[in-house]
C-alpha positions in Angstrom: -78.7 77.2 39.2 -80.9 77.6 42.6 -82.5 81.0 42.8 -83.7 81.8 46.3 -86.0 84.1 45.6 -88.3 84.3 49.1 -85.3 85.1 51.4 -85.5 88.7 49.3 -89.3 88.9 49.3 -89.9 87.9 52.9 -87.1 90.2 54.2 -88.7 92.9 52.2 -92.0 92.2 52.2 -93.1 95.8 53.5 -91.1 97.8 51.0 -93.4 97.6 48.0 -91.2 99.8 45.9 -88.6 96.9 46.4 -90.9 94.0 45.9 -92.2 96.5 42.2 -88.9 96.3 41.0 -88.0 92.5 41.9 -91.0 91.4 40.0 -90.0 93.7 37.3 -86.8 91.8 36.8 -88.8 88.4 37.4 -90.5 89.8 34.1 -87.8 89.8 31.9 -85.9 86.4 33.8 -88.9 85.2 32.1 -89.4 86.8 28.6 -90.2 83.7 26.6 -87.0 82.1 24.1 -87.3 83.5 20.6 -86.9 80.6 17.8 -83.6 82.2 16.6 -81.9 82.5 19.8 -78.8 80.1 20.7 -78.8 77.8 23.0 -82.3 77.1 23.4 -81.7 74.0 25.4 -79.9 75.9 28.4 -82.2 78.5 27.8 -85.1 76.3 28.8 -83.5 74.7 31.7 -82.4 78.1 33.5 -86.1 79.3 33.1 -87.3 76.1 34.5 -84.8 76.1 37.4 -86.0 79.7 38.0 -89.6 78.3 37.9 -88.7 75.3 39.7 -87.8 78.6 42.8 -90.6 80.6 42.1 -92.7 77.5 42.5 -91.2 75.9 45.8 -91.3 78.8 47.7 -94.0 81.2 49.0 -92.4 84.0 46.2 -96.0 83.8 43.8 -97.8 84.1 47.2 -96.2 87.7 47.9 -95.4 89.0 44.4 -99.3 88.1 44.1 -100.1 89.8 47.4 -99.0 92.9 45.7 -102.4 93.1 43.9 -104.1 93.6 47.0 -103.8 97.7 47.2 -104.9 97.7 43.3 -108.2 95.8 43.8 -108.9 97.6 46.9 -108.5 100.5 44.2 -110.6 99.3 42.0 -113.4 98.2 44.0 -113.7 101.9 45.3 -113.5 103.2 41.8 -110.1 104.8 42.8 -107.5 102.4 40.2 -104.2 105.0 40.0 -102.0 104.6 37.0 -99.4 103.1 39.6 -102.0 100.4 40.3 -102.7 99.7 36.8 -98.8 99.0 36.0 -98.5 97.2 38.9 -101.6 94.8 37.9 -100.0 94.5 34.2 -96.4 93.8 35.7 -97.6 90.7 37.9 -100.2 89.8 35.1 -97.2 89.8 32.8 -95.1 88.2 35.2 -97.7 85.1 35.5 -98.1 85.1 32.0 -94.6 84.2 31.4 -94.2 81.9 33.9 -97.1 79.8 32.3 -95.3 80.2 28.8 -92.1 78.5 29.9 -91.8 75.6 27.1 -91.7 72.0 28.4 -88.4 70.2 28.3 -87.1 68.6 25.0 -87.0 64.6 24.5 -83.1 64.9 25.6 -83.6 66.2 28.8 -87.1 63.8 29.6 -84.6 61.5 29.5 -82.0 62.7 32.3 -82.4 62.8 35.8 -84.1 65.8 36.8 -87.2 65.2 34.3 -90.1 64.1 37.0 -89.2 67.8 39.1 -89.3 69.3 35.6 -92.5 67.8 34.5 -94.1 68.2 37.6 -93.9 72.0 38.0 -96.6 72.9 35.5 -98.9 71.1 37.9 -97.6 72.3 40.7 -97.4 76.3 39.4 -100.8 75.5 38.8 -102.2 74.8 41.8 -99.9 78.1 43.5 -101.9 80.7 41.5 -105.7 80.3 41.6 
């Protein structure tokens, strides 16, 4: 599955109550696999084809973009409780995105392994 996540962002880049509750649902797309959960292969591969999106496409650049009214905030000694939730959502958000578990030996071996193993490098050069 291909999530095309910018074409929402970009469209709706002015309306940050939008943009607040998209990344709130990136946050739990993203909520780490438990150990006891089932399929725990199909798990992983739908949370790297959703980082695999948030990765090719300017989406961490404008969910991160979001922080800019907060620090602004906080520079001027002014941080609401708005900004504060805000900072822990996208914190939250980048957290789990660096959590999502490398792929199994099985799925090294298929086809789409070098995109797969490529995006931690990749995610890691997107966020400074």
């Amino acid at each position: 599955m291909k999530l095309q996540l910018y074409p929402f962002l970009a469209a709706n880049v002015s309306d940050v109550l939008f943009l607040r509750k998209l990344v709130k649902v990136l946050v739990f797309l993203t909520i780490p696999i438990e150990a006891s959960s089932n399929d725990i292969s199909q798990q992983i591969e739908y949370l790297w084809g959703l980082k695999s999106s948030i990765t090719h496409s300017n989406t961490i650049a404008v969910v991160m973009s979001l922080l800019e009214s907060p620090l602004e905030n906080l520079e001027h000694e002014a941080l609401t409780e708005d900004d504060w939730k805000l900072v822990q959502l996208v914190l939250t958000l980048v957290r789990n995105i660096l959590a999502i578990q490398d792929i199994s030996l099985q799925q090294k071996a298929g086809e789409s392994a070098s995109q797969f193993l490529s995006l931690r490098e990749i995610f890691g050069t997107v966020v400074p």
